[in-house]
PyMOL commands that place a pseudoatom at each C-alpha (Angstrom):
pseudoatom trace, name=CA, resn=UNK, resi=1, chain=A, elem=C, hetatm=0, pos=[20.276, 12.832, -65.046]
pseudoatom trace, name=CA, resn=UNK, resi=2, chain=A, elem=C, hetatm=0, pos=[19.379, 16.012, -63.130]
pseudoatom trace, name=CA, resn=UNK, resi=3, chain=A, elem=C, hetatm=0, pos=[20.115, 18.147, -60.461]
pseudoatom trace, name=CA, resn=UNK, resi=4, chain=A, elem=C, hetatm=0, pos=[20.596, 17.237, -56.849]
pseudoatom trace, name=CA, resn=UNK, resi=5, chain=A, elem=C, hetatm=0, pos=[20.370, 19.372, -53.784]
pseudoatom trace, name=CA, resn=UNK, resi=6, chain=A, elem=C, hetatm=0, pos=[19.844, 17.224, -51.100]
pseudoatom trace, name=CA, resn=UNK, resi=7, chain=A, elem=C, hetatm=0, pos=[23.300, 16.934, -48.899]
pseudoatom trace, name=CA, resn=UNK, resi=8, chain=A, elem=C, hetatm=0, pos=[21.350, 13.532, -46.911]
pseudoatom trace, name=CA, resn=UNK, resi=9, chain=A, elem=C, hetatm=0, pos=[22.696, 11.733, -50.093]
pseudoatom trace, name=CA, resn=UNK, resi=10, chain=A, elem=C, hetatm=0, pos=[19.151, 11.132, -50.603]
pseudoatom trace, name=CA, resn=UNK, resi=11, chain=A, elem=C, hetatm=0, pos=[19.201, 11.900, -54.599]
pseudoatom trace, name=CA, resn=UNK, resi=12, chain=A, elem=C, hetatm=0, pos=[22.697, 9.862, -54.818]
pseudoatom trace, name=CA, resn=UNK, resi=13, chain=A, elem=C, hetatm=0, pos=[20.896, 6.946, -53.488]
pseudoatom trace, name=CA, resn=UNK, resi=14, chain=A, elem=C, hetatm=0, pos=[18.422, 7.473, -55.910]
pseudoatom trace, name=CA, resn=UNK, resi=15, chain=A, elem=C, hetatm=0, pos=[20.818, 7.333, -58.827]
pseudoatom trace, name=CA, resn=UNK, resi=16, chain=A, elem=C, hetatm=0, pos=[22.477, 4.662, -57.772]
pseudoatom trace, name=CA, resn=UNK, resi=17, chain=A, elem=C, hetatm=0, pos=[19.462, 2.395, -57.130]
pseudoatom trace, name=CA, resn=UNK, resi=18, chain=A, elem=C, hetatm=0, pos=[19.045, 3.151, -61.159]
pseudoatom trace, name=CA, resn=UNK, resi=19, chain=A, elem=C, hetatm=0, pos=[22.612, 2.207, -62.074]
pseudoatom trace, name=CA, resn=UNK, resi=20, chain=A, elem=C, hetatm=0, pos=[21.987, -0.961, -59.938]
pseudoatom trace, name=CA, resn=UNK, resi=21, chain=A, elem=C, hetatm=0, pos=[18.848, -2.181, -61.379]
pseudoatom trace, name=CA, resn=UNK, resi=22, chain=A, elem=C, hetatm=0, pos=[20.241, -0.973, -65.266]
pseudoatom trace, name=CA, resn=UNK, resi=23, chain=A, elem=C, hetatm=0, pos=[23.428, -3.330, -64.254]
pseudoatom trace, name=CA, resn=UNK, resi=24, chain=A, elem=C, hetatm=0, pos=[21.193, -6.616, -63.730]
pseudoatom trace, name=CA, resn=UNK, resi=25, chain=A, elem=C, hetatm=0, pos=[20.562, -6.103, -67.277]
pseudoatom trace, name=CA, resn=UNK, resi=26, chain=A, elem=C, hetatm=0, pos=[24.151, -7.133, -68.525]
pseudoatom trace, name=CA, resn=UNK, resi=27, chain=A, elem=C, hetatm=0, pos=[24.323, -3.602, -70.193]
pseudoatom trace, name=CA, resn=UNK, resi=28, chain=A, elem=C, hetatm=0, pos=[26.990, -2.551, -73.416]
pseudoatom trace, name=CA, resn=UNK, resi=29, chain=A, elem=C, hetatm=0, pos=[27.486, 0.504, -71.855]
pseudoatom trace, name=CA, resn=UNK, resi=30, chain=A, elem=C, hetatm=0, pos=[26.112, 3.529, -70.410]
pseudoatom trace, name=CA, resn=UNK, resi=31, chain=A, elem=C, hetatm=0, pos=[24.517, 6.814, -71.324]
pseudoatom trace, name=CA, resn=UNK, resi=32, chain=A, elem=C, hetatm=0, pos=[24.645, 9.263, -69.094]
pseudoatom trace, name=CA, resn=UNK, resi=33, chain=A, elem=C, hetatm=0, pos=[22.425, 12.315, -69.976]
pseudoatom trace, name=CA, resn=UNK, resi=34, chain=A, elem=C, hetatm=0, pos=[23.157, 15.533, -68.862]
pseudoatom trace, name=CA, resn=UNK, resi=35, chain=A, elem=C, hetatm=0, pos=[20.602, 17.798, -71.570]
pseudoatom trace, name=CA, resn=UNK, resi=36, chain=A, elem=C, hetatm=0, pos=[18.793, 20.645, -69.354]
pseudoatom trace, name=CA, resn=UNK, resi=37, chain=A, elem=C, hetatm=0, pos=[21.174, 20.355, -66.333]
pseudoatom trace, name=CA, resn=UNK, resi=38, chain=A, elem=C, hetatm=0, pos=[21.625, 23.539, -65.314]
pseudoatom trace, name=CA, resn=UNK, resi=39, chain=A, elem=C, hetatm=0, pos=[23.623, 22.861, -61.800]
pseudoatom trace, name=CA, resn=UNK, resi=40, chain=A, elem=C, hetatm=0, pos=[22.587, 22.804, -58.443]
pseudoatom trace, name=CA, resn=UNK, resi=41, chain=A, elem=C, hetatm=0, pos=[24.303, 20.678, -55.788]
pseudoatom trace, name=CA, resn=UNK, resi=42, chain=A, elem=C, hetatm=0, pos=[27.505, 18.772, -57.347]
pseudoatom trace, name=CA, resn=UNK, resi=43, chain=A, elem=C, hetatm=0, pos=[27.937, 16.282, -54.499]
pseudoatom trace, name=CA, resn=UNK, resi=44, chain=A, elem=C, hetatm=0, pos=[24.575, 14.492, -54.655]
pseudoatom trace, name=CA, resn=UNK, resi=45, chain=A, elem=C, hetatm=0, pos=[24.892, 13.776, -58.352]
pseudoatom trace, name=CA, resn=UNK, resi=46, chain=A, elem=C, hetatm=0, pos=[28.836, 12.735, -58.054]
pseudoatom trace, name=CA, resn=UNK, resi=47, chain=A, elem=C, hetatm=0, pos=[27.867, 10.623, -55.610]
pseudoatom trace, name=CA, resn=UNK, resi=48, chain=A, elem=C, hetatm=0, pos=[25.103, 9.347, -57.646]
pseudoatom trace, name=CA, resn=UNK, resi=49, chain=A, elem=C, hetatm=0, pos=[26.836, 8.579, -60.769]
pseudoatom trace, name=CA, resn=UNK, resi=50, chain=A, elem=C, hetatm=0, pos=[30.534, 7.650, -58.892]
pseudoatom trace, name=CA, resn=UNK, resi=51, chain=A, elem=C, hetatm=0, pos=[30.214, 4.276, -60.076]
pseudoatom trace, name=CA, resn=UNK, resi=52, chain=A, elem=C, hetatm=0, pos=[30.575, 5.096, -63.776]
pseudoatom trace, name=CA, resn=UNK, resi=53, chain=A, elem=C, hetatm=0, pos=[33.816, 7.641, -63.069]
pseudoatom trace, name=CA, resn=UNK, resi=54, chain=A, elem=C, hetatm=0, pos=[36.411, 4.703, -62.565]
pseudoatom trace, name=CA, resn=UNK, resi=55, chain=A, elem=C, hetatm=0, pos=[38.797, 6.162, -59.993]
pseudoatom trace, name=CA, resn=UNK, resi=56, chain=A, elem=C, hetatm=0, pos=[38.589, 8.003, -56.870]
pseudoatom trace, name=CA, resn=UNK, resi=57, chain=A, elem=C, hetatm=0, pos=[39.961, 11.607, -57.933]
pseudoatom trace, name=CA, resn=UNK, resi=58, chain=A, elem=C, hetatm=0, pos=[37.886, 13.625, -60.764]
pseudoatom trace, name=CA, resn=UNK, resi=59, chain=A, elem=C, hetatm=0, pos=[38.224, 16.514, -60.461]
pseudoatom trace, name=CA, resn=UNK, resi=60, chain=A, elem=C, hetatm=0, pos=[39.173, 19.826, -59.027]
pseudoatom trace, name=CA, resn=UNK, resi=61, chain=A, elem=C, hetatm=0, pos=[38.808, 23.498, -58.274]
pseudoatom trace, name=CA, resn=UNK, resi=62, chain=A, elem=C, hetatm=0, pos=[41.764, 25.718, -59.576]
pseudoatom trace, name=CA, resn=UNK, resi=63, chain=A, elem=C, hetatm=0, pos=[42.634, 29.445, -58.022]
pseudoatom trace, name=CA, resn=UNK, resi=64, chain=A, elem=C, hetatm=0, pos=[44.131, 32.237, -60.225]
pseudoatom trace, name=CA, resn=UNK, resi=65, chain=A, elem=C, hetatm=0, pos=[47.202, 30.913, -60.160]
pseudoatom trace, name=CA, resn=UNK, resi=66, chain=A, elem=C, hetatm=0, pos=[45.910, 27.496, -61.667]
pseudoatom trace, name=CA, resn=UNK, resi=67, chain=A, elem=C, hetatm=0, pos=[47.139, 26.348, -58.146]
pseudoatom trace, name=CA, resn=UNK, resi=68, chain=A, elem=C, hetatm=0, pos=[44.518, 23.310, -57.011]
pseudoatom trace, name=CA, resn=UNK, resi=69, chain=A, elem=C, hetatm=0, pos=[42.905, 24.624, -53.752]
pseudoatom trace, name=CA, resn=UNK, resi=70, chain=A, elem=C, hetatm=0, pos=[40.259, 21.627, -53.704]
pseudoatom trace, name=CA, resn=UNK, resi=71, chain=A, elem=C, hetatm=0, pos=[39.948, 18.108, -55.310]
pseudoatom trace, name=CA, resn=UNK, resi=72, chain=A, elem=C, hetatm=0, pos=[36.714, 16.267, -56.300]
pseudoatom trace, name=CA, resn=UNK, resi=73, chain=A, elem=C, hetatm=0, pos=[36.809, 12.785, -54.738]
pseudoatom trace, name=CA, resn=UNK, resi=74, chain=A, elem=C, hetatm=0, pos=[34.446, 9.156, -55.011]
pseudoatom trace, name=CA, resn=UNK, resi=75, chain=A, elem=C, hetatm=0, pos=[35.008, 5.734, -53.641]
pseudoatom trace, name=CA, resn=UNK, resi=76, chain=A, elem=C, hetatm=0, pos=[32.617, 3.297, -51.921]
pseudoatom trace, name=CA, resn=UNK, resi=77, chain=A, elem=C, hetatm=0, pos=[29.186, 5.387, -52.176]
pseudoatom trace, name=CA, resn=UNK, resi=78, chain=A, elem=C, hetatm=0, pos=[30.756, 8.793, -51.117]
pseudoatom trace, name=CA, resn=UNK, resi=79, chain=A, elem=C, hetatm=0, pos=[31.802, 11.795, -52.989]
pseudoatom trace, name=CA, resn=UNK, resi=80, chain=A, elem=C, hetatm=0, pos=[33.444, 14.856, -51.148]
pseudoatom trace, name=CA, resn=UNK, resi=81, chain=A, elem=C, hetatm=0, pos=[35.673, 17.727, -51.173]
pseudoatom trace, name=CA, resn=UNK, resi=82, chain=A, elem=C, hetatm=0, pos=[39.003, 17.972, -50.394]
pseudoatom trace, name=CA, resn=UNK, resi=83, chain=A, elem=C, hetatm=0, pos=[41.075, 21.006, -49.429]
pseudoatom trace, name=CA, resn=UNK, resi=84, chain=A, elem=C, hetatm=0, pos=[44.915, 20.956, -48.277]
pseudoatom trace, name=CA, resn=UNK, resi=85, chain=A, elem=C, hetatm=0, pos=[43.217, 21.398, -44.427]
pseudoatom trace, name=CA, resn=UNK, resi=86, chain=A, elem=C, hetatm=0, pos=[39.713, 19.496, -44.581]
pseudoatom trace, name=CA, resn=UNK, resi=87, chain=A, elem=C, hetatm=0, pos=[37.264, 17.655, -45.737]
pseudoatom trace, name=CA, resn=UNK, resi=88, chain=A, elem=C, hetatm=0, pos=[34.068, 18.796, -46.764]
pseudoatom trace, name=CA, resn=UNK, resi=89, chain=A, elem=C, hetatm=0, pos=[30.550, 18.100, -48.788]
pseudoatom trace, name=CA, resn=UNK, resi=90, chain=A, elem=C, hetatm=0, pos=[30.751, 14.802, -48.102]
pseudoatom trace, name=CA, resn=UNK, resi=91, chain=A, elem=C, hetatm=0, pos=[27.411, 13.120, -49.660]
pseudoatom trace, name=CA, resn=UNK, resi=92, chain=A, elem=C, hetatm=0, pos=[26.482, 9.377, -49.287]
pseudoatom trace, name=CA, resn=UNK, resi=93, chain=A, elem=C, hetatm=0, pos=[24.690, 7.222, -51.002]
pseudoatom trace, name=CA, resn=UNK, resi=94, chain=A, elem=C, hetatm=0, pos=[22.771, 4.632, -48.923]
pseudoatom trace, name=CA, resn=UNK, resi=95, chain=A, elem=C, hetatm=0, pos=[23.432, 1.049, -48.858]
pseudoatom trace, name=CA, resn=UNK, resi=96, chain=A, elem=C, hetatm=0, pos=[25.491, -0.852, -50.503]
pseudoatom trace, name=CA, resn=UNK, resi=97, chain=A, elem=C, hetatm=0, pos=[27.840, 1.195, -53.083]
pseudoatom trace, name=CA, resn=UNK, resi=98, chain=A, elem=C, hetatm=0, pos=[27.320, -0.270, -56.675]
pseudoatom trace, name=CA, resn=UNK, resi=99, chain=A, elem=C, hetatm=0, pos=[30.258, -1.589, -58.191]
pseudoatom trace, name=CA, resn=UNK, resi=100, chain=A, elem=C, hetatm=0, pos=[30.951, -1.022, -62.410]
pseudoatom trace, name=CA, resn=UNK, resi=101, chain=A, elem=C, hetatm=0, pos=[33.489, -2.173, -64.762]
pseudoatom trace, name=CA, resn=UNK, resi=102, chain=A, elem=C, hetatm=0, pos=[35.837, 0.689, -65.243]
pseudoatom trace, name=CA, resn=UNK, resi=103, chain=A, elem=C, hetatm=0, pos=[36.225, -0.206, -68.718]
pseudoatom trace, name=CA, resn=UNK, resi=104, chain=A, elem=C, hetatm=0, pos=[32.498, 0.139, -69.294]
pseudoatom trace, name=CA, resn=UNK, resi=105, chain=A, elem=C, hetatm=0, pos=[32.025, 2.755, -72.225]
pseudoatom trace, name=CA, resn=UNK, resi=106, chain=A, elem=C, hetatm=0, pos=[29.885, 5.299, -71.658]
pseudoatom trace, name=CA, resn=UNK, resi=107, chain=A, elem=C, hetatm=0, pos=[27.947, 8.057, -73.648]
pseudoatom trace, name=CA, resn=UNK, resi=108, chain=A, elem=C, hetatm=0, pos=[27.929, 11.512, -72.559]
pseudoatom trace, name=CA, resn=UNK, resi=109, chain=A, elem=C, hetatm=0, pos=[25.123, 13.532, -73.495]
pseudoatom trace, name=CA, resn=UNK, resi=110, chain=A, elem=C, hetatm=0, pos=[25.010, 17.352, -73.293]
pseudoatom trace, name=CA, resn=UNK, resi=111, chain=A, elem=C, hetatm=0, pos=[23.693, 20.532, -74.761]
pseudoatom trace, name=CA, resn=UNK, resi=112, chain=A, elem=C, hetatm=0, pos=[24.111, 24.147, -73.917]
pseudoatom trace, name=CA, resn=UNK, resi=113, chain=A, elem=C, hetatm=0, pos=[22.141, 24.130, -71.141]
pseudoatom trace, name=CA, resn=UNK, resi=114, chain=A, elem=C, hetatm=0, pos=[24.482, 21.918, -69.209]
pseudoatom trace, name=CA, resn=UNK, resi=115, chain=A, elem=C, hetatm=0, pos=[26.136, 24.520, -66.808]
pseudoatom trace, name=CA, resn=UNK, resi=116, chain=A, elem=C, hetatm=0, pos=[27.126, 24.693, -63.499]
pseudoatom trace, name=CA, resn=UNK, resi=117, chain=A, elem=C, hetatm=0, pos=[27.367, 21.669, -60.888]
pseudoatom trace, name=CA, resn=UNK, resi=118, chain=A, elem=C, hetatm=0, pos=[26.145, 19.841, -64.198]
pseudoatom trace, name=CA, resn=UNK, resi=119, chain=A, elem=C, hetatm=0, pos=[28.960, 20.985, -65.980]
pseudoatom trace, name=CA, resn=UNK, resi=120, chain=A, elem=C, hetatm=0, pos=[31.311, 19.969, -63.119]
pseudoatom trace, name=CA, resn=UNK, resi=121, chain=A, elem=C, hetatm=0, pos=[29.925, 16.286, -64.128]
pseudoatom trace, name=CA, resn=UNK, resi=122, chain=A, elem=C, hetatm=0, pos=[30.781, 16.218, -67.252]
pseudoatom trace, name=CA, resn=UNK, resi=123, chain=A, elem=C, hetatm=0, pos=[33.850, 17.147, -66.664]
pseudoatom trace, name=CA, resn=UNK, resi=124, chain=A, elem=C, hetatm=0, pos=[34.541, 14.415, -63.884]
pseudoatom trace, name=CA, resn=UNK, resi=125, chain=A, elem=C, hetatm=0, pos=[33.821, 11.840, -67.129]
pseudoatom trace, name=CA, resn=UNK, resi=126, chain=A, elem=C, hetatm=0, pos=[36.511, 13.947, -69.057]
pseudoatom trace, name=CA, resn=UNK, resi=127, chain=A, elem=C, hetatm=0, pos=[39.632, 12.084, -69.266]
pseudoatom trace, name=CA, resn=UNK, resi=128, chain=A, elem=C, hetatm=0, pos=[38.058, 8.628, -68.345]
pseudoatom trace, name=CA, resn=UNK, resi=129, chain=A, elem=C, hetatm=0, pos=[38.928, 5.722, -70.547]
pseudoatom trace, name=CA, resn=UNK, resi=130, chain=A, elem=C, hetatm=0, pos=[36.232, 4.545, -73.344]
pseudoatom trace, name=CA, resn=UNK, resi=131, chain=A, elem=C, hetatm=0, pos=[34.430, 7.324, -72.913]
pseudoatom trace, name=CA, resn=UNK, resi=132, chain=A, elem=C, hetatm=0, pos=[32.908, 9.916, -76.002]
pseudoatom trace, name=CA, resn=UNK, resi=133, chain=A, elem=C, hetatm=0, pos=[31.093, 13.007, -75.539]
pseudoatom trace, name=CA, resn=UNK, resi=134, chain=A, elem=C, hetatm=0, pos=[28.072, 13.983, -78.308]
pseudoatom trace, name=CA, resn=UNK, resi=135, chain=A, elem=C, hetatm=0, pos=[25.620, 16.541, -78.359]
pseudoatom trace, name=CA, resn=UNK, resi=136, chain=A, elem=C, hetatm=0, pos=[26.799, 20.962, -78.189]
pseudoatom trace, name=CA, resn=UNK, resi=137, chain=A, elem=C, hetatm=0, pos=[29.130, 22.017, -76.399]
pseudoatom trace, name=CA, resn=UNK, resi=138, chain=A, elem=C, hetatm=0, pos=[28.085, 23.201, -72.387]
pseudoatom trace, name=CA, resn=UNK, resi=139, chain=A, elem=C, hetatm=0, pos=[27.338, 26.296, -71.398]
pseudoatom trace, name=CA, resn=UNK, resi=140, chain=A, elem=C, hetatm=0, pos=[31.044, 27.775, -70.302]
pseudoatom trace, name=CA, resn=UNK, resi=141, chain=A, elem=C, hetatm=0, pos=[29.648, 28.306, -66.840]
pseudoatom trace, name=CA, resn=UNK, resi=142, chain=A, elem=C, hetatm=0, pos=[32.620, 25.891, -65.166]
pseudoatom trace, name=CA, resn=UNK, resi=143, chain=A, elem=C, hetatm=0, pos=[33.831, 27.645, -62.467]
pseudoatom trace, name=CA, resn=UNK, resi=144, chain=A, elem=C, hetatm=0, pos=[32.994, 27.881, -58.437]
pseudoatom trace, name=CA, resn=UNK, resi=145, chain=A, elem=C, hetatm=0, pos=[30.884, 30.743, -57.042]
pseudoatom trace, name=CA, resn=UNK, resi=146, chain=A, elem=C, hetatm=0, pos=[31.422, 32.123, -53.658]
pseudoatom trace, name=CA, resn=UNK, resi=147, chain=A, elem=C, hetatm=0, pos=[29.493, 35.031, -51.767]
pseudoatom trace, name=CA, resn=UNK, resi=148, chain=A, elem=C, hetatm=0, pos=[31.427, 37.804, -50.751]
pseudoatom trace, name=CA, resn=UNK, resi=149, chain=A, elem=C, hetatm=0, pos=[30.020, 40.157, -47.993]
pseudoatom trace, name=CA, resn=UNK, resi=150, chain=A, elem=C, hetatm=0, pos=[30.330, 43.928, -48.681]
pseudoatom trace, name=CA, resn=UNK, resi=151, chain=A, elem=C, hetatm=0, pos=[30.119, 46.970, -45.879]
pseudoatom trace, name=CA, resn=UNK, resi=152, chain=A, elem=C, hetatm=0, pos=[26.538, 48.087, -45.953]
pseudoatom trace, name=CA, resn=UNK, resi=153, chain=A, elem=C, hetatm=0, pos=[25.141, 44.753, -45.794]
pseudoatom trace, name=CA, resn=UNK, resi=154, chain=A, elem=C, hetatm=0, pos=[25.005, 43.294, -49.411]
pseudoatom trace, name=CA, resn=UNK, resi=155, chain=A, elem=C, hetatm=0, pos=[26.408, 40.996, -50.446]
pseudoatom trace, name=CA, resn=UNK, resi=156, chain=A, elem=C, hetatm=0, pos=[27.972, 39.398, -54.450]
pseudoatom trace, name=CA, resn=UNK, resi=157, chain=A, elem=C, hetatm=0, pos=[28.516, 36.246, -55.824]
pseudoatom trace, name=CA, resn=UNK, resi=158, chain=A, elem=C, hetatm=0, pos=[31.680, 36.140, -57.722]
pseudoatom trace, name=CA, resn=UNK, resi=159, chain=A, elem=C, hetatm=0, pos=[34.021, 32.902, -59.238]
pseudoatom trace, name=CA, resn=UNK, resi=160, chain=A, elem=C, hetatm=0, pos=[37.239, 32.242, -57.447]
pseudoatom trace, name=CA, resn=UNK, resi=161, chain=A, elem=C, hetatm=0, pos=[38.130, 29.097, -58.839]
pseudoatom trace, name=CA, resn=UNK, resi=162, chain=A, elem=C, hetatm=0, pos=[37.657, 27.101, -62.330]
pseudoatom trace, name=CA, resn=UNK, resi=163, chain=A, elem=C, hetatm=0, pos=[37.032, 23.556, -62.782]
pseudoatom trace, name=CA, resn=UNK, resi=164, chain=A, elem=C, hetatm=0, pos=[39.141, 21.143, -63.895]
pseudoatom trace, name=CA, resn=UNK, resi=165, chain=A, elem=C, hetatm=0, pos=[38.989, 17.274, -64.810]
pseudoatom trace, name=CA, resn=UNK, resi=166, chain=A, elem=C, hetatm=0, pos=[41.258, 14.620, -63.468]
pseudoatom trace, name=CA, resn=UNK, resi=167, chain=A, elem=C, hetatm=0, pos=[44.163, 15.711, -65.511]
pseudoatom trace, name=CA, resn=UNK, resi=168, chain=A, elem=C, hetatm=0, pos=[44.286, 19.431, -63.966]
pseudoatom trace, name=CA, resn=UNK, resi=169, chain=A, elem=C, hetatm=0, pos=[42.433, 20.804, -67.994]
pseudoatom trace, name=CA, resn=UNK, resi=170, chain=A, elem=C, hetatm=0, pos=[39.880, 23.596, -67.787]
pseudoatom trace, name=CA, resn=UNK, resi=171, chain=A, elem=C, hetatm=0, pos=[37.234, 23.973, -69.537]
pseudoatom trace, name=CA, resn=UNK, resi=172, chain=A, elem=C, hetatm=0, pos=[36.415, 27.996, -69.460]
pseudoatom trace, name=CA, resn=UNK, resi=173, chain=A, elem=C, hetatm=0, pos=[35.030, 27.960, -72.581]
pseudoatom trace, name=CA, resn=UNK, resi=174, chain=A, elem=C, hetatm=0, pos=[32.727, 25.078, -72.210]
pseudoatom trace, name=CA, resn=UNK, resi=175, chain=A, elem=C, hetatm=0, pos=[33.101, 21.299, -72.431]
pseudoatom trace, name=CA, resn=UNK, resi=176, chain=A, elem=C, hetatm=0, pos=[33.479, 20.381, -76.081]
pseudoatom trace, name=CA, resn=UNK, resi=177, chain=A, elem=C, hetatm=0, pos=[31.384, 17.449, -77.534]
pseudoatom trace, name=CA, resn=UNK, resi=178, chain=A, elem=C, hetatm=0, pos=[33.832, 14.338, -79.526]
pseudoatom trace, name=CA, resn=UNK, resi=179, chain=A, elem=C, hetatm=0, pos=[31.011, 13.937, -81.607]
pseudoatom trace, name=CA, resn=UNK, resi=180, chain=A, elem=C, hetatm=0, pos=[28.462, 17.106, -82.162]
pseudoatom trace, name=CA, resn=UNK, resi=181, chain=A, elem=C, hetatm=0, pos=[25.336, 16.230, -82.745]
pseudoatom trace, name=CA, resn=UNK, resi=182, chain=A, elem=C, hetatm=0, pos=[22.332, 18.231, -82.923]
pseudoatom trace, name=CA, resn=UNK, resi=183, chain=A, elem=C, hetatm=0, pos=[18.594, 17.696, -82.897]
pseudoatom trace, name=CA, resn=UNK, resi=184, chain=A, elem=C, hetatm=0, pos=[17.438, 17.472, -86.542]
pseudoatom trace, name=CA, resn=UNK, resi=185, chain=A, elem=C, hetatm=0, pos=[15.714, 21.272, -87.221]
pseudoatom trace, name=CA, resn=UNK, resi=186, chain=A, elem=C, hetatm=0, pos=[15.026, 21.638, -83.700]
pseudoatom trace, name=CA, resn=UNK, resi=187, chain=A, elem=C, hetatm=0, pos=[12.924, 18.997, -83.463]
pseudoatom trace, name=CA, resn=UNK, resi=188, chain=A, elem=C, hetatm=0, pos=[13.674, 16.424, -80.014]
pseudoatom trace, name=CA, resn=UNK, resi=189, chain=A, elem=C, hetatm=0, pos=[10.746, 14.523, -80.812]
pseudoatom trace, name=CA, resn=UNK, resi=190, chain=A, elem=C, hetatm=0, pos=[13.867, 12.420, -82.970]
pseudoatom trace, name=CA, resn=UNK, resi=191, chain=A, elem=C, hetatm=0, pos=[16.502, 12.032, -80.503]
pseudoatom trace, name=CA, resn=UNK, resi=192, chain=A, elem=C, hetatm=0, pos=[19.488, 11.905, -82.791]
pseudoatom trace, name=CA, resn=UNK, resi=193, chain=A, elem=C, hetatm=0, pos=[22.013, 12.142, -79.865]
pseudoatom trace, name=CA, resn=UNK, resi=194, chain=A, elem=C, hetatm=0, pos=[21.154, 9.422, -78.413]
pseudoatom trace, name=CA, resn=UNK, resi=195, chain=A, elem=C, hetatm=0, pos=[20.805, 7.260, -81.561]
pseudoatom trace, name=CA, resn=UNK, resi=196, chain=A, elem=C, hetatm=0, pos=[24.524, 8.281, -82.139]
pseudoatom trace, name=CA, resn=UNK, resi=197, chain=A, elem=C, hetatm=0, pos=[25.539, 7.576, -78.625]
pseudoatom trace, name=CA, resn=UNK, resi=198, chain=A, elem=C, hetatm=0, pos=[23.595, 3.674, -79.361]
pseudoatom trace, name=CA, resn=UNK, resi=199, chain=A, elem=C, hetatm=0, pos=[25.705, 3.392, -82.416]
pseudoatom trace, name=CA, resn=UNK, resi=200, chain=A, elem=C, hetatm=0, pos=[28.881, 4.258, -81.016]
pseudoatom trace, name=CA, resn=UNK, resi=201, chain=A, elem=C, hetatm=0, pos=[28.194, 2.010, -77.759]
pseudoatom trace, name=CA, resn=UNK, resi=202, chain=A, elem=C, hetatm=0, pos=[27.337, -0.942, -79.933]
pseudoatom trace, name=CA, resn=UNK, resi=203, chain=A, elem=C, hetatm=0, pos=[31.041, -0.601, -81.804]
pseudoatom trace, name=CA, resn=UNK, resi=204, chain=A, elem=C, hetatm=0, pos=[31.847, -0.915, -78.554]
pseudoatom trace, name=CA, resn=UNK, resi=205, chain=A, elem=C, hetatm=0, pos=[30.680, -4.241, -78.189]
pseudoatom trace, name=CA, resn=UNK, resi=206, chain=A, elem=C, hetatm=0, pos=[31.480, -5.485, -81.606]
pseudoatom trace, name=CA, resn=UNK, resi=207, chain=A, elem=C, hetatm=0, pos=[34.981, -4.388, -82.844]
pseudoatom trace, name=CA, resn=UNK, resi=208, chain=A, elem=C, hetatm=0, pos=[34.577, -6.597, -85.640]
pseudoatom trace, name=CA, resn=UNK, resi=209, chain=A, elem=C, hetatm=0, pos=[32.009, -3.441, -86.872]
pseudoatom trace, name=CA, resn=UNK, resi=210, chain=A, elem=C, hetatm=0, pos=[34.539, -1.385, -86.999]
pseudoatom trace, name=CA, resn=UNK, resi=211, chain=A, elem=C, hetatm=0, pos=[36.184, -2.759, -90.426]
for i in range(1, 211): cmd.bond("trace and resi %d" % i, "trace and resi %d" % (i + 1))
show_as sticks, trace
zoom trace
């Protein structure tokens, strides 16, 4: 999964049309890969992959006080913003939303390029039901940028607010993996994340591996 940055809800649609066509396939779970993402627009993906996250509230932005001043939202094909006096970023996907089984396990895949609005979606997943992490822990760049205007006409983008997952837990220091797995000598050509994320999906399925 990568970036969005289209607010039409064109990208979500996009996703969603996968998750819908993966479904028809009677799936064991889901991986949801987010190596390489290095942010963008938050909306577009969490409206995108909404269907996985299992409830409506995910997430939200915390001030220096660890007071929430925003919380990440998705039901029915929409993900958006909300602030004690608005709305806002409200992204759709088009169509019909997909519906998944909340108790569908899912992989999470992520390396220490995941930053950002791509860290933000990992830690939507955090605190979900059935749901393990593997790769490297994310890049520690989980908070929310704002531009601040100065007098002669420049202007600086600072953080005024972390992230944090469902449960109101920030993750400053970076999102860190339940299982770490890395590629064997630096060599992807061997995806050994996702072989772990198969093996873990397919306990999953079969409890009786477990003994």
């Amino acid at each position: 999964m990568h970036p969005g940055t289209d607010p039409t809800g064109e990208f979500a649609t996009a996703i969603q049309r996968n998750v819908a066509t993966l479904q028809t396939q009677h799936p064991i779970g889901w991986i949801v890969d987010l190596r390489g993402n290095r942010g963008g627009n938050m909306w577009p993906m969490l409206a995108g992959i909404g269907p996985l996250l299992g409830v409506e509230k995910v997430g939200e932005f915390l001030d220096i006080s660890s007071k929430p001043v925003g919380t990440w939202h998705y039901a029915d094909g929409r993900a958006w913003l909300e602030t004690p006096n608005s709305i806002a970023s409200a992204v759709r996907a088009s169509g019909t939303p997909v519906i998944v089984s909340d108790t569908s396990p899912v992989a999470l895949l992520m390396d220490e390029a995941t930053g950002s609005s791509g860290e933000a979606i990992a830690i939507a997943f955090c605190g979900r039901a059935r749901t393990r992490f593997f790769g490297v822990r994310s890049g520690a760049s989980a908070s929310s940028p704002r531009v601040w205007p100065l007098s002669d006409g420049a202007q600086i983008m600072l953080a005024d607010a972390a992230l944090a997952d469902r449960n109101g837990r920030t993750y400053m220091n970076g999102v860190v993996p339940d299982e770490v797995v890395t590629y064997a000598s630096g060599d992807k050509s061997e995806d050994s994340q996702i072989t772990a994320a198969l093996r873990w999906l397919a306990l999953q399925s079969s409890p009786k591996l477990l003994n």
